[in-house]
C-alpha angles and dihedrals in degrees: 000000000000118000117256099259078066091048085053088046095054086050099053142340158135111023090003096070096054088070087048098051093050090058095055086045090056085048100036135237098300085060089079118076119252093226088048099057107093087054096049085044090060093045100049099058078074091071086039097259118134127184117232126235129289104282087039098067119158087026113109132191113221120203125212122223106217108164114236089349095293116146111183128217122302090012098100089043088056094042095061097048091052087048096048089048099047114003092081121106144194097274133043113239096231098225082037114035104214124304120037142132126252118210119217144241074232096056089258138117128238130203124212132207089026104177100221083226095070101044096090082063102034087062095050087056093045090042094050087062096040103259127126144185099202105123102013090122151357118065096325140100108295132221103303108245118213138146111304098224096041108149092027110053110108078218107062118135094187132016111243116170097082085054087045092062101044093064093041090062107024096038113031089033092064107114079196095060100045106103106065123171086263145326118330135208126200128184121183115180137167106181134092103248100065094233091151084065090213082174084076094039131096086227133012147177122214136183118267146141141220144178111248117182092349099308134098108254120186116222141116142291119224125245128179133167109036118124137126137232137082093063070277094110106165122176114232108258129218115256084200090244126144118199136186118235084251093052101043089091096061097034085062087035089058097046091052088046092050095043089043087054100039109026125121107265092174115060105054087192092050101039113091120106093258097067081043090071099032077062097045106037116228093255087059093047080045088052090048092049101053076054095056100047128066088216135078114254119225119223101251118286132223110302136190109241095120087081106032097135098170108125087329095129087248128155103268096233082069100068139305112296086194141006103251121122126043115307129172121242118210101271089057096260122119137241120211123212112198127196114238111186113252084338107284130115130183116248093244085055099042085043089058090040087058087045088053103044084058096045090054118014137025094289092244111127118194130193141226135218080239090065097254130128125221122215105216141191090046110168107223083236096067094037090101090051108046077050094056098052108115096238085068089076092066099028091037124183083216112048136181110265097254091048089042089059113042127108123176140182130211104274122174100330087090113341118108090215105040120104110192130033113262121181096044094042095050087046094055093037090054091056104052083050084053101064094023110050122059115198124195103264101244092067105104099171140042112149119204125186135181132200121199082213142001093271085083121208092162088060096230084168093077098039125110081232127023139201131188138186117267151143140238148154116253112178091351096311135105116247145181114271147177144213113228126210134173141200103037128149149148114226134073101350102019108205135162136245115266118226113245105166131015140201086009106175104252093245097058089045098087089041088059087045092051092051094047093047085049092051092041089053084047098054115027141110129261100281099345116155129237087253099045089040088052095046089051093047106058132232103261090048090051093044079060098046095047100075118172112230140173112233123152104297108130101210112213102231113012104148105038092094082189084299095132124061081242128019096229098057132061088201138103120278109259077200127146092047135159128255092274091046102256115148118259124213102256131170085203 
């Protein structure tokens, strides 16, 4: 028997729940039964509409679709501004202030303390610009991740964005389509460097080439089953498949339409398309998918793993490992990855990225899976001066290594499942690194990430360090923690982190990272990286040198342990409230 999110599915999704919310957005959150809304709640991620956590009802997060991280001209501009009108709520987030955008781990963006009232309005302002919020979350295709300068990188072995956008419209698009088993995650990239990270997604294209009829051809090689979360990580696996850049819309197409029909609808916890393959096997998907196409399938060609370099812990004379810094594109003009702490940015500043993106460069923003945006179409001749805006001193093309580095999820400022606060807390934490830690000056790269949960949206999993979401009791209370692990990393030989201390009291955590950094600086190689120095140490070595501590770190919310309705205010939840923010009567 199917579980009931697939009962409430049956019933209505996809396109359909975009009439009904509306209707409960017309009559206002009471409108909605108390014993329904769980159900409307699940229907309503499709349309990219997420219910916040207990303490925080009738506030809503609303997630963006952007294919592959592009943002064209003017959107920006009209995502701050509907971030500055209606994503404000009761209380100021103390590092933030109130009403700001968070960029994703998907290239997209995410706006928090959403009143269910204004999101009929706020769609027709983000549709009038071209950007929508239909299959951003729930059991449906997610954003497409690619690479985020696909189309203007001088390296890129295949073009992509065509391709990009073909998906985007004929198979996301595909009402019929929109109720997978569960979430689904799809990378397409055609450059050297590996930024769409196909090894964490459920299918994947990658570069590769192969001789057909005696003559190089350039195409892709087919992925499927990799994903975190769960403490389940799997790489995606080749399903020894070679496609041509004409036929690598039906051969995705193929594999959606295989795991939609066939995947497992029952089991919640077993139902990710990673467990799909690890069913199957990849010679009988193999086997489906020569079924489902009116083409012979290749076996895979040559790729070019060997040098993916994108947050793979490699040397940076191999290759970027982001796309932060000033970089040419093919037509001599220039692209401009800025660095945006732990990826949010308040409205007034995004609205003053998108004003700077038009005034030099072509106005398109594009987004990476760091949580950075890039401002393209830059004339050589206008380069001095972008670098020289003010707002690049807090959002630099050129950061300090901690901030460079740090990626965050939501954590318990707003998640459900979350069990620790994230962004704050990485914000305040990079800063105490900042003017504690002293690295030698030829390391370019660390990536720390850190995951409210194990479901890990931060991707922990890949960083160089990673932190996830835990509790524990510290002098007979209980505290916010966190899981450590070393040594992760997507590229040439994906692997990921191993676990060296669990359940460590957030305030002893940047003292731990302190001592093993020390000892890393003290021991290493000439210019060996943080991945190659933990690989040669050894994991019991490196159990011994990561050593929790207290210092004199003050953490922001120690003690909360997800006790308060938000981690920032000792008061009582105004929460449930009208649209204008007045308080409701509530037995919650």
């Amino acid at each position: 028997m199917s579980n009931k999110k697939e009962q409430w599915k049956d019933g209505l999704y996809g396109d359909e729940v975009r009439e009904k919310l509306i209707e409960f957005a017309e009559s206002g959150w009471e409108s909605i039964p108390d014993d329904e809304r769980e159900k409307w709640f699940s229907r309503f991620k499709f349309w990219g509409v997420f219910h916040q956590r207990s303490g925080q009802e009738s506030y809503f997060m609303m997630r963006l679709t952007n294919c592959g991280g592009v943002l064209e001209p003017g959107q920006l501009r009209v995502i701050g501004e509907v971030a500055r009108e209606y994503a404000t709520g009761p209380v100021d987030n103390p590092e933030f202030g109130n009403g700001w955008i968070d960029f994703t781990t998907r290239q997209s963006v995410q706006l928090h303390w959403i009143k269910l009232e204004d999101v009929p309005e706020i769609w027709e302002k983000l549709e009038s610009v071209g950007v929508s919020s239909r299959s951003s979350g729930g059991d449906t295709m997610r954003n497409i991740s690619g690479c985020p300068v696909a189309g203007k990188d001088a390296h890129e072995y295949v073009e992509t964005r065509p391709l990009l956008d073909h998906i985007q419209e004929n198979l996301r698009g595909d009402n019929a389509l929109a109720s997978m088993p569960r979430k689904f995650n799809i990378s397409v990239t055609g450059c050297r460097e590996g930024c769409a990270q196909d090894s964490i997604n459920d299918v994947a294209l990658e570069p590769a080439r192969r001789l057909v009829d005696g003559e190089p051809v350039r195409g892709f090689n087919l992925r499927a089953g990799g994903g975190l979360g769960g403490r389940e990580a799997r790489r995606a696996r080749s399903l020894d498949v070679f496609v041509q850049p004409d036929r690598a819309y039906d051969i995705v197409r193929a594999f959606v339409e295989l795991y939609h029909t066939e995947g497992n609808r029952e089991n919640r916890n077993k139902n990710r398309a990673r467990f799909f393959v690890d069913e199957w096997g990849t010679d009988a998907i193999r086997e489906a998918l020569v079924e489902k196409t009116d083409f012979a399938l290749e076996p895979a060609g040559t790729n070019f793993r060997d040098g993916y370099t994108y947050n793979a812990g490699e040397s940076t004379e191999e290759g970027k490992h982001d796309h932060i810094g000033v970089h040419e594109q093919p037509n001599g003009q220039y692209y401009v990855g800025l660095s945006t702490p732990v990826g949010r940015v308040p409205a007034a500043e995004a609205i003053e990225l998108a004003d700077i993106a038009d005034e030099y460069g072509s106005g398109e923003v594009r987004l990476s899976r760091r949580q950075n945006p890039l401002l393209m179409d830059v004339p050589e001749e206008g380069l001095d001066d972008l670098l020289a805006e003010p707002l690049l001193e807090t959002h630099s093309p050129d950061p300090g290594l901690f901030t460079r580095g740090a990626v965050a999820c939501t954590g318990t400022e707003f998640c459900s499942l979350a069990l620790t606060e994230t962004k704050v807390r990485m914000a305040v934490m990079l800063r105490w690194l900042r003017s504690s830690v002293e690295l030698p000056e030829d390391l370019t790269q660390l990536k720390i990430h850190f995951s409210g949960c194990t479901a890990d949206c931060g991707q922990a999993l890949t960083a160089d360090i990673g932190l996830q979401g835990m509790r524990a009791r510290k002098n007979g209370e209980m505290v916010e923690a966190m899981d450590v692990g070393v040594g992760g990393g997507i590229g040439t030989k994906p692997e990921f982190i191993e676990w060296v201390r669990q359940r460590v009291p957030a305030d002893e955590v940047p003292g731990m990272i302190q001592n093993l950094l020390e000892a890393f600086a003290a021991l290493r190689e000439d210019k060996q990286t943080f991945r190659e120095w933990v690989e040669a140490t050894g994991h019991e070595t490196i159990i011994e040198l990561a050593e929790p501590e207290e210092t004199t770190y003050d953490d922001p919310c120690l003690t909360d342990a997800k006790q308060s309705w938000y981690p920032f205010d000792d008061g009582e939840s105004p929460a449930p409230t009208t649209a204008d923010g007045t308080p409701l009567p509530s037995d919650d």
